[in-house]
C-alpha positions, 0 to 999 in steps of 0.5 A: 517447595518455594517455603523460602519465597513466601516470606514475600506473603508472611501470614498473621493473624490478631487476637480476634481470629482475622487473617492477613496476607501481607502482599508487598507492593511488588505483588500483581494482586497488592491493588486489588481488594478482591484479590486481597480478601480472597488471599485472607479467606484461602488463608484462613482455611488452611490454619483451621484445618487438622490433619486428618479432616476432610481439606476445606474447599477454596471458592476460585472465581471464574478468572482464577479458573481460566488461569487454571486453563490457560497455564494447564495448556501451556504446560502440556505442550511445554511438558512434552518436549521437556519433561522427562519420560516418568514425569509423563507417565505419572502426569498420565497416571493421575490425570489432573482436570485441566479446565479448573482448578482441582481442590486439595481434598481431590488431588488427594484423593487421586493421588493417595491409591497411587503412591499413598500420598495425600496434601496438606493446606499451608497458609503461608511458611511452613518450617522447613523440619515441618514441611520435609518431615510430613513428607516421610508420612506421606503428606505434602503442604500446599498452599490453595491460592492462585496467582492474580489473573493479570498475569497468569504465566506469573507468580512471586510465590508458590501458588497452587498451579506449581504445588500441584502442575508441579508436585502432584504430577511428581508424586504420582510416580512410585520412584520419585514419591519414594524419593520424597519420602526418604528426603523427608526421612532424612529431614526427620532423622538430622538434628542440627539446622545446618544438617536441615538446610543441606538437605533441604538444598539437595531437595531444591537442586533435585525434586525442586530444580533438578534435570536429567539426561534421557534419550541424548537430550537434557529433559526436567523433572523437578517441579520447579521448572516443570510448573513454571511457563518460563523457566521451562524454556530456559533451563537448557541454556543454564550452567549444568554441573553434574550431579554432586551432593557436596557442591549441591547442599553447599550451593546459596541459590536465589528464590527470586530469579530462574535458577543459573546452576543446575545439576544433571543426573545421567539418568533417573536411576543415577539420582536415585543412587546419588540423591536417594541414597544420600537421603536413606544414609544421611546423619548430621556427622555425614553431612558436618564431613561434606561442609 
């Protein structure tokens, strides 16, 4: 999810223990010391947490839950005319509190009755075998931050409004949980960083960016778009190729800009036979044919 992008905000840490988000210039928050302070405490949290315990809180500040508000709200509307009919379902399942920003521990807690999936907090990069191989046991790494409040439909990295508008919503469906969870499996099972990289890819172009035809419309499910104000908007007017798994994990995309390709699935069910059984097959030869 965006692991890529957050080489933006790499995360040190020095022989005393003090962390440091390292925002570029470019950065909305990169002016503000509040803002930069906050990043390094939220940071900190996360690299001090075991799996296992209860997930630290992050104190948001008043601004940081009316960005919460405002883009929750957006979303709903956009969510409506947009996104696909079990996205709905699960985001109705799971119902996220739309005036503040839930914590993780929360989210969990909402979320594990329903497909027993439970986050994780990540302070920044989180190694792709790492990352796609919690997800076979049923965890997902989340960053904890929020996007700087003067600019609340923006953010130059994953932040907790997609980790969890975006993915929470996702996961709190049974088909598409099971589809994380074998794309994790797979990621578990290949050997070689070209295998990861093709199936990570294949995870970008569908759990992350992927649509589908539904009802004689083109509708989202990928929680890349259905997290972002704007890309929302857009990725009807995309190139749409159907749905390949050779052309998707072949595909260099670019993290910094709307997604110009996308791949339509015909149906829920045709991702679960194209993508899912991909995932559930895949080995590093299989994958080494398709190159």
């Amino acid at each position: 999810m965006f692991e890529e992008a957050q080489y933006f905000a790499p995360v040190t840490r020095d022989e005393h223990g003090a962390v440091t988000v390292e925002l570029a210039q470019s950065h909305p928050g990169f002016a503000d010391p509040v803002y930069r302070e906050r990043r390094n405490t939220i940071a900190h949290l996360a690299l001090t947490h075991q799996r296992g315990e209860p997930i630290p809180e992050a104190h948001y500040t008043a601004e940081e839950q009316e960005v919460w508000r405002i883009v929750s709200a957006e979303l709903k509307a956009k969510h409506e005319t947009y996104a696909c009919r079990e996205y709905l379902d699960a985001k109705d399942r799971l119902r996220l509190p739309a005036d503040r920003v839930p914590q993780l521990e929360e989210v969990s807690g909402l979320l594990e009755p329903l497909t027993g999936y439970r986050y994780l907090p990540a302070a920044g990069l989180v190694p792709l075998r790492d990352f796609y191989g919690s997800l076979a046991d049923d965890y997902f790494y989340s960053t904890q931050y929020i996007r700087h409040h003067s600019v609340p439909f923006y953010t130059p990295e994953p932040d907790v409004i997609h980790e969890v508008m975006g993915h929470a919503n996702a996961l709190a469906s049974d088909r598409f949980a099971a589809l994380y969870r074998v794309a994790g499996q797979a990621a578990r099972r290949v050997e070689t960083t070209e295998a990861l990289e093709f199936v990570s890819k294949v995870f970008w172009f569908t759990l992350e960016f992927g649509v589908l035809h539904e009802a004689g419309e083109l509708r989202a499910y990928g929680a890349g778009i259905l997290s972002s104000y704007g890309e929302i908007e857009e990725f009807r007017h995309m190139d749409i190729h159907p749905l390949d798994v050779r052309e998707m994990g072949s595909t260099v995309y670019d993290i910094t800009a709307y997604q110009r390709l996308l791949f339509a699935a015909d149906s829920l069910d045709h991702l679960e036979d194209v993508a899912g059984t991909f995932w559930d097959t895949c080995t590093d030869d299989s994958i080494a044919a398709l190159t």
